[in-house]
C-alpha positions as CSV (number, residue, x, y, z in Angstrom):
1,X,22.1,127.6,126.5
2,X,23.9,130.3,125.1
3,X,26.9,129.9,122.5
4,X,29.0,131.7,119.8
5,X,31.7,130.8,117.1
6,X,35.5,131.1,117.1
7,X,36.6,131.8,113.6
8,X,38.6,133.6,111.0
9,X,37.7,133.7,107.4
10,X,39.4,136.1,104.5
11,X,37.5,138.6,103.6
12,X,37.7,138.0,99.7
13,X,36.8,141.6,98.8
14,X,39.1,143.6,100.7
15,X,41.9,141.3,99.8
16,X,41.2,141.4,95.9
17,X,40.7,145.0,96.4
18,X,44.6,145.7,98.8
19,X,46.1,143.6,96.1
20,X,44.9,146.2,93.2
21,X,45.7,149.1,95.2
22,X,49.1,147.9,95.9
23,X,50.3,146.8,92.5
24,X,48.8,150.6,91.3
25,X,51.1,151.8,93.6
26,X,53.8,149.5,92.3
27,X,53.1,150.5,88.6
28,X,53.4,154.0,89.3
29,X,56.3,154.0,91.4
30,X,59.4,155.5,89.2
31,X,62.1,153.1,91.2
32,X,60.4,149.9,89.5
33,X,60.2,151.2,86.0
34,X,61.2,148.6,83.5
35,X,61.8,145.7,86.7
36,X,60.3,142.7,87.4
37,X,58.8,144.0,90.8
38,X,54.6,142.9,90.6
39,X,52.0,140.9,92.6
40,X,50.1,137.9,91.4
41,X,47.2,136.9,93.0
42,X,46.2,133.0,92.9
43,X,42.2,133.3,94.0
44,X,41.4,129.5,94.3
45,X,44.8,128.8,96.5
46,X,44.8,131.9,98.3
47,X,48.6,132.3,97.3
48,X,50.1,135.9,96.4
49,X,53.4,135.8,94.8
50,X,55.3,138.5,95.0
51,X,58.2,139.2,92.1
52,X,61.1,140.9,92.4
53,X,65.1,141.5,90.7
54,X,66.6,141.6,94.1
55,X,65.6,140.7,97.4
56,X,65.4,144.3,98.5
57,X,63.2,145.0,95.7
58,X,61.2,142.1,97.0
59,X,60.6,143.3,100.4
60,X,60.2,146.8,98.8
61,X,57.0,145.5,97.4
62,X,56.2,143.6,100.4
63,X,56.7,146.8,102.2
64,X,53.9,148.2,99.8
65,X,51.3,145.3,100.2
66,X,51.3,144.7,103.8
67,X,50.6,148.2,104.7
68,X,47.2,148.1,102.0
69,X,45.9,144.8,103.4
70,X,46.2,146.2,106.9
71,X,44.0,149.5,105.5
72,X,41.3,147.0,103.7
73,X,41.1,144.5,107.1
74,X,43.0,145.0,110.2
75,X,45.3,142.3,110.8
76,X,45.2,140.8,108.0
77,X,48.9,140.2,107.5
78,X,49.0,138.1,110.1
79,X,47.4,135.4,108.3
80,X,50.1,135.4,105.4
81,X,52.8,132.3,105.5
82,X,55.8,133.5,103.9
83,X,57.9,130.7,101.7
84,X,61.1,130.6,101.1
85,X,62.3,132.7,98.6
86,X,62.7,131.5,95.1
87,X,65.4,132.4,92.4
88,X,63.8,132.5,88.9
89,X,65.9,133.4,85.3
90,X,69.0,135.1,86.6
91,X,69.0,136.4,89.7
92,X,65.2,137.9,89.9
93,X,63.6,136.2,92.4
94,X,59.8,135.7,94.0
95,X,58.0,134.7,96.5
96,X,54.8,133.0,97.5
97,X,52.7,134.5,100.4
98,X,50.0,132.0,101.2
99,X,46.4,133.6,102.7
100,X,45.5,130.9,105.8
101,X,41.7,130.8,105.7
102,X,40.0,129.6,108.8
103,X,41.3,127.8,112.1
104,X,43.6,125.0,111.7
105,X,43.8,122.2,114.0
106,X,46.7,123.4,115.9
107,X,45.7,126.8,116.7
108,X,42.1,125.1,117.3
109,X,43.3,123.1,120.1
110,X,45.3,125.8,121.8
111,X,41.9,128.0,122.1
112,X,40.0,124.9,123.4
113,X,42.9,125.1,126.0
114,X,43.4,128.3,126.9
115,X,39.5,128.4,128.0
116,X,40.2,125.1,129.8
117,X,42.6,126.2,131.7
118,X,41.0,129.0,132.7
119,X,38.5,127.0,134.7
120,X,35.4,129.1,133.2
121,X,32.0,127.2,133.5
122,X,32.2,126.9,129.5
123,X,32.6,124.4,127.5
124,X,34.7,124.6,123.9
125,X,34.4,122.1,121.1
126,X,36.0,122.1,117.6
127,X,33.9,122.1,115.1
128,X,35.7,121.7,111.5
129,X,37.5,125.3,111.0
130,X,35.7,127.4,114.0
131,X,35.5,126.4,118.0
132,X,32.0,126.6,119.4
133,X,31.4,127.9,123.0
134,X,28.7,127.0,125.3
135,X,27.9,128.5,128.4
136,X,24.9,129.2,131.0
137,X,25.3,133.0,131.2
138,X,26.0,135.4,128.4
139,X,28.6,137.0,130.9
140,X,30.9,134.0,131.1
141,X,30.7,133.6,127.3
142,X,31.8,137.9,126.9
143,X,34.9,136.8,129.2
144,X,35.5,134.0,127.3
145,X,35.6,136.2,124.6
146,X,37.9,138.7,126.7
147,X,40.7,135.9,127.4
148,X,40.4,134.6,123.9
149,X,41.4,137.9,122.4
150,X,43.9,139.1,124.8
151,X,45.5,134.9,124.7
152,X,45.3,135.1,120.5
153,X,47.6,137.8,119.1
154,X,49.0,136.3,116.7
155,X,46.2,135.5,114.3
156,X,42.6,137.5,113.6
157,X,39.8,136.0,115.2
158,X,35.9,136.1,114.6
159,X,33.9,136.4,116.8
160,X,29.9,135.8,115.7
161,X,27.1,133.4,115.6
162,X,26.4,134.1,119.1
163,X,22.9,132.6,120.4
164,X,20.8,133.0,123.2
């Protein structure tokens, strides 16, 4: 019976590597001479926090990082949480950006409903942080795969594993 995996996993490389490229960018730029404005990148949380004297400057470097992530791996932004902002010595502020890794529960059981719903002749099981889809013909599994992507917009999704 044929199947394939739902999933989403951070691509450690290209996100080390967007982070570099943007706080180059922020080192060289001439407006954030001698300011607070960098980006520190927490590898075993999957948190970047982003520093900042003012909240403009803040989404000023923002406005540099999101951009480079998106050139490393496309939508790849979507899977940053913003925090609330943070106000740290003086007015300079910061704020954490956490990386989600994988499919949480929530967004889990919305997948498994959406191909419910649609009454495809497919069945969808959560398995940890991926869904797994079974079918009888590879054709209802590449629809499965068409809904999925066109019902999920708001977070990148995987899809591999896929076995005859």
């Amino acid at each position: 019976m044929p199947s394939f995996d739902i999933s989403s996993e951070v691509d450690k490389v290209a996100l080390g590597n967007s982070i570099d490229a943007a706080s180059k960018q922020i080192n060289n730029r001439y407006d954030f001479k001698g300011t607070s404005a960098k980006l520190e990148f927490n590898e075993k949380d999957f948190v970047i926090t982003v520093f900042g004297d003012n909240d403009f400057q803040l989404n000023q470097v923002k406005d540099i990082l999101l951009p480079a992530m998106e050139k490393k791996e496309p939508d790849s932004s979507k899977r940053l949480e913003h925090q609330d902002l943070q106000t740290v010595s003086g007015n300079k502020v910061k704020q954490a950006l956490v990386v989600r890794d994988g499919i949480d529960s929530d967004l889990a059981k919305k997948i498994v409903k959406i191909i419910k719903d649609s009454r495809m002749k497919v069945q969808a099981s959560i398995q940890g942080e991926t869904v797994r889809v079974n079918g009888a013909k590879r054709d209802l599994l590449q629809e499965t795969i068409a809904l999925v992507k066109k019902s999920v917009t708001d977070f990148p999704l995987k899809f591999g594993n896929f076995r005859d």
